[in-house]
N, C-alpha and C positions, 0 to 999 in steps of 0.2 A: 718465582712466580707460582702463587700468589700469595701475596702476606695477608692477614687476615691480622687487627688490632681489634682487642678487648678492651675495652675503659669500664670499669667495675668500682664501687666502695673501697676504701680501704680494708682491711682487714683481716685478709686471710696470709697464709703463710705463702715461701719462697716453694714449698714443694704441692700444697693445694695449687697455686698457681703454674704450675710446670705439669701436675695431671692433667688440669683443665686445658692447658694447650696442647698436651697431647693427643686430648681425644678429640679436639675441634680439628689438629691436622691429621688426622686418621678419617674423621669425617669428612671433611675436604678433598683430602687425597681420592678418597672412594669416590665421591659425589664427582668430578670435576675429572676423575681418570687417570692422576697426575701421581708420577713418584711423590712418596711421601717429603722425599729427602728434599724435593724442589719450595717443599711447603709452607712459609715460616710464619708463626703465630708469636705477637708481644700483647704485653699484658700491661695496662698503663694504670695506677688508682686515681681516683678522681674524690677528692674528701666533699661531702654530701651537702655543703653549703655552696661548693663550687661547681653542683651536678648539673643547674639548669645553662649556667654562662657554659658550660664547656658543649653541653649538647646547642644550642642558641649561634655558637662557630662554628657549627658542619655544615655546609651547604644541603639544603631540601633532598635536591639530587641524589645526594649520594648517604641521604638517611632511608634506611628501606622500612621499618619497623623499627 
């Protein structure tokens, strides 16, 4: 607790994407007060014709920005 998911373009690499979750759960961890170890971040691509149907399935709720 808490998982935090990224859904992003395709196109960056396995280790771009492994910095970027690192510094999201390092940011996390700080913000929230939580060992980092408890933290976990995935990283989903979403190819750019299929951007608006996959945001259009998250409920309102729980879209913040």
């Amino acid at each position: 607790m808490p998982h935090i998911a990224i859904s992003m373009y395709p196109g960056r690499s396995r280790e771009e994407k492994a910095a970027l979750a690192e510094k999201v759960r390092t940011l996390v961890s700080e913000e929230l007060k939580k060992d980092p170890k408890v933290v976990t971040v995935s990283v989903h691509d979403v190819p750019a014709e299929k951007w608006q149907e996959y945001l259009d399935a998250i409920p309102g709720e729980e879209r913040f920005y």
